[in-house]
C-alpha positions in Angstrom: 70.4 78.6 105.4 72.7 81.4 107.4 69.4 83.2 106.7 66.8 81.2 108.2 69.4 80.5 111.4 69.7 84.5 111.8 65.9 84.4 112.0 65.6 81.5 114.4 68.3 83.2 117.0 66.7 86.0 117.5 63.4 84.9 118.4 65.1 82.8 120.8 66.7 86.0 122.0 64.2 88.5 122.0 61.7 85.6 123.9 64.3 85.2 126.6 65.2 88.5 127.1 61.6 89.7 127.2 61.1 89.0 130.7 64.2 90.2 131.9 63.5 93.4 130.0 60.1 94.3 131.6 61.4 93.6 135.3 63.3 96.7 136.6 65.6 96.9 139.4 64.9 96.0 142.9 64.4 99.0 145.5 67.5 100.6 147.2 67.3 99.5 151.2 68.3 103.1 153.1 70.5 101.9 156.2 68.4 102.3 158.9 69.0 104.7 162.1 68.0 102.8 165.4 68.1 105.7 167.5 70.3 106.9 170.2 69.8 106.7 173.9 71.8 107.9 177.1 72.4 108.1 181.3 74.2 108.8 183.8 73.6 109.1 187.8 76.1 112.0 188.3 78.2 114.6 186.4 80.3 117.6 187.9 81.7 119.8 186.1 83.8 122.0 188.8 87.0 124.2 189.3 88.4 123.7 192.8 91.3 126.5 193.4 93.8 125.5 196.1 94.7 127.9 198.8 95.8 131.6 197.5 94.5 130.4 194.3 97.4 128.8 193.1 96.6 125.8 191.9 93.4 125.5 189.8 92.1 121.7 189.5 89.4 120.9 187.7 86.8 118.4 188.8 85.1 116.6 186.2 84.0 112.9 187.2 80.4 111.1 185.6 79.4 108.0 187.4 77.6 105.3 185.3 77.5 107.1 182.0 76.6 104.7 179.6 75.5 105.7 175.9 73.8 103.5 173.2 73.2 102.2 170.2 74.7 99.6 171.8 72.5 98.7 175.1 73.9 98.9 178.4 73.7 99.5 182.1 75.7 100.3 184.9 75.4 99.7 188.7 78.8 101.6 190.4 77.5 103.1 193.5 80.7 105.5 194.0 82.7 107.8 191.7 86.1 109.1 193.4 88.2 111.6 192.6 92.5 111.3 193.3 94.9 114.1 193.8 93.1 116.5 195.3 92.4 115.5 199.4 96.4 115.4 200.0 96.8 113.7 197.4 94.4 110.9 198.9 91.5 109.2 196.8 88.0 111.4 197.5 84.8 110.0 197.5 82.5 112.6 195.0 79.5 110.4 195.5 78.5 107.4 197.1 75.0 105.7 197.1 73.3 102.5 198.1 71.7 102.5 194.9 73.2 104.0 191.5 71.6 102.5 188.0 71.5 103.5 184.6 70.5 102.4 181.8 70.4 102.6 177.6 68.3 100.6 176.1 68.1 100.6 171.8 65.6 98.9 169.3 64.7 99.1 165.7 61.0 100.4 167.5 62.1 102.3 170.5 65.0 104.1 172.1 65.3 104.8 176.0 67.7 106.1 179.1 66.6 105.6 182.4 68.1 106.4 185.5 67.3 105.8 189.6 69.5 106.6 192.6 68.7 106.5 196.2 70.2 107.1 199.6 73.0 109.5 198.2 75.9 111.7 199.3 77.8 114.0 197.1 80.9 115.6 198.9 83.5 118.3 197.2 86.9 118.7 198.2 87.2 121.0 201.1 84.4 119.8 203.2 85.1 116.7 204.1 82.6 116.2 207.3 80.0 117.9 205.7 77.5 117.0 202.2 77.0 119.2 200.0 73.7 117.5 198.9 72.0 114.6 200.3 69.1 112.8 198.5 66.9 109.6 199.8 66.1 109.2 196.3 65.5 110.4 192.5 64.9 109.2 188.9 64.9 110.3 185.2 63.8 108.9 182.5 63.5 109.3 178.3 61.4 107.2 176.0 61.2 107.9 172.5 59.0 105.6 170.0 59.7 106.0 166.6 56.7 107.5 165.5 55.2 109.0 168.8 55.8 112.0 170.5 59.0 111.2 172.8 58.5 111.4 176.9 60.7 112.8 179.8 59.8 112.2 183.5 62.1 113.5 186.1 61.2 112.4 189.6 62.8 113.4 193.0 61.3 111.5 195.8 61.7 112.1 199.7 64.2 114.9 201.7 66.9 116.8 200.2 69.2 117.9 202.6 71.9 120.5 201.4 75.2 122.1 203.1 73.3 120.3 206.5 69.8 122.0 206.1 66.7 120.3 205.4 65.6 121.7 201.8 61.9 121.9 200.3 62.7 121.4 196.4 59.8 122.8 194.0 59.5 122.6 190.1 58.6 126.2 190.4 61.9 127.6 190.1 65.3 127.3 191.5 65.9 127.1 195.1 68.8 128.8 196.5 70.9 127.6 200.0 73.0 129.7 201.2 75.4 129.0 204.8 77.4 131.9 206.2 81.6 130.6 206.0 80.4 127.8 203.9 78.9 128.9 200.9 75.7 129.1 198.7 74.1 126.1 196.3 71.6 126.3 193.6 69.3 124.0 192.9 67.2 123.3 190.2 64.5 120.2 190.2 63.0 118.2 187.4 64.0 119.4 184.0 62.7 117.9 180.9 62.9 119.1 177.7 61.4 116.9 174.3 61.5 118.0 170.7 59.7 115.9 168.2 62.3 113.3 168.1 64.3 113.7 171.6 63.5 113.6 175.0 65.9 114.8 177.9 65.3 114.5 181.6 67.4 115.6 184.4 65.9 115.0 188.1 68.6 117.5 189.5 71.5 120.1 189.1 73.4 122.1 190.9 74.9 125.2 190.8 77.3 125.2 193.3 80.1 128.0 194.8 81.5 127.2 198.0 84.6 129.3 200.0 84.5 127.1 202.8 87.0 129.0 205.8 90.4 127.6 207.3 90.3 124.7 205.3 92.8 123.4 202.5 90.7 124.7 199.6 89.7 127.8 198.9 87.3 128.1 196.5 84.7 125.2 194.2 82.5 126.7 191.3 80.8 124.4 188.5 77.4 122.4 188.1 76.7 119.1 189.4 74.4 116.9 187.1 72.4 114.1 188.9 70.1 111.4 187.4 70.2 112.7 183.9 68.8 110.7 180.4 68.1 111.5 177.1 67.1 109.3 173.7 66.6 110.0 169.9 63.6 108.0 168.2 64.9 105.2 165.8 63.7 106.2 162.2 59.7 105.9 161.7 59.1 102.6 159.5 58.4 104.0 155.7 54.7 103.4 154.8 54.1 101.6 152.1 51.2 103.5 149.7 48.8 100.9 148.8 48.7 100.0 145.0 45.9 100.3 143.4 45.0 97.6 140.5 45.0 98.7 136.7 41.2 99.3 135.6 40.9 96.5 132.7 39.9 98.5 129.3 38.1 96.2 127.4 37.3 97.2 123.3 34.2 98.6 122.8 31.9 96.3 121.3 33.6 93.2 122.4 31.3 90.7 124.4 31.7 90.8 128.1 32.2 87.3 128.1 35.6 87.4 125.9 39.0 87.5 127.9 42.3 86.0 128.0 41.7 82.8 129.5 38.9 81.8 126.9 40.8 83.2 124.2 43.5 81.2 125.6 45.3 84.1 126.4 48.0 84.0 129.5 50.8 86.4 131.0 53.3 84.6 128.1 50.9 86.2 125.2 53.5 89.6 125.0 56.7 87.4 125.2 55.0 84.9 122.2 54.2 88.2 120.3 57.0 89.7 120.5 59.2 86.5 119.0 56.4 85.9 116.6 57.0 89.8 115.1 60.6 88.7 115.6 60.2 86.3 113.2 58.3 87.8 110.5 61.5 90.4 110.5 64.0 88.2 110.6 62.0 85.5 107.8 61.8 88.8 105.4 65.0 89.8 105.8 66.0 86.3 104.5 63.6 86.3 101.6 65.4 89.3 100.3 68.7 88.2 100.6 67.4 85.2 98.2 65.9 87.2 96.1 69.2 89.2 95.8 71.4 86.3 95.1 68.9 85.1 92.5 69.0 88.4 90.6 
């Protein structure tokens, strides 16, 4: 009897377990990246020295600089700056229109920025702009999978240090005013890779040693409608799979298959207790045979 129960339990065993046996383990999920994206409408990064030079102050200020994965936008239209006008608030930029934007997806990523109607002052000349604008815009797009994009548009008049300035994508142009100073400017820059794309509409490179006043001296760059993005991960493609050639036995009649042979999916599972069996059934009969002798 402890025989024959031996035999029955592990048919049951191997006929439960033979399904679990043949399915393997599910496919890892890889976390996926959804990109990165970026804008801002103005960054400086400048060193304003104080009469005699004895007091450097550094001018770094950004004005709607938002960042993603997390989407976002920004509408300030002025960035100030306190502590160095007599210790009064100062007024960097001011716009009637200042937007950016950072838009991520699983699909796409994207920074996008527009102002119009802008001033930018520095410390030292108060009365008078550095750069005036009537309107520019950048932009990045990258699709995950598609070759990214960067557009950098400057639209209307520039006027800089007071003078009416014709801006090319040709090269740099260069302002200089006598007892004022000199500005560089350099228009529509827009770089991509195969996953990034970077677009800025306008930057400066400024050094100004303006006479009599209370400062004496304001070097750096001046960043304006910059964005930039990294494509989300491209979606894995799945390789088709193709379906197992049946082998049939040579000889055997077209006609004969599983489901006239009554044959189904279970057959291996049924085999596989059945040879289970026959084991565990002769096992027994020797044991009996043993006790007998």
């Amino acid at each position: 009897m402890p025989a024959r129960r031996f035999a029955v339990t592990a048919a049951a065993t191997v006929l439960a377990a033979g399904p679990a046996a043949l399915a393997g383990a599910g496919p890892a999920h890889a976390t996926e990246d959804h990109g990165r994206a970026s804008a801002v409408v103005l960054r400086t990064g400048l060193d304003v020295s104080l009469l005699n030079k004895s007091v450097n102050v550094p001018l770094t200020v950004s004005l709607n600089d938002v960042q993603a994965p997390r989407s976002a936008e920004k509408t300030a239209l002025t960035a100030t700056l306190d502590g160095v006008d007599g210790g009064q608030p100062f007024t960097v930029l001011g716009a009637e229109v200042a937007r950016s934007s950072a838009k991520v997806s699983a699909k796409k990523a994207e920074g996008s920025v527009n102002l119009a109607h802008a001033k930018v002052h520095v410390p030292g000349l108060p009365l008078l702009s550095l750069i005036e604008i009537e309107q520019v815009s950048a932009k990045a797009v990258c699709v995950a999978g598609e070759k990214p994009v960067a557009t950098a548009n400057p639209l209307g008049a520039v006027t800089v240090l007071g003078k009416k300035t014709t801006v090319t994508a040709g090269g740099p142009t260069e302002v200089k005013v006598p007892g004022v100073g000199e500005v560089r400017l350099d228009l529509a820059s827009t770089r991509t890779t195969s996953r990034t794309a970077a677009a800025t509409a306008l930057q400066l490179k400024v050094s100004i040693n303006p006479l009599k006043l209370n400062v004496a001296e304001v070097e750096g760059t001046i960043t304006l409608a910059e964005a930039t993005c990294e494509a989300p991960d491209a979606p894995a493609s799945a390789d088709p799979v193709e379906p197992a050639t049946e082998v049939k036995p040579q000889g055997a009649p077209e006609e004969a298959n599983l489901a006239e042979t009554g044959g189904s999916s279970a057959t291996p599972y049924v085999a596989a207790g059945a040879v289970a069996l026959l084991a565990a059934g002769g096992g027994a009969v020797v044991l009996a045979r043993r006790k007998r002798g």
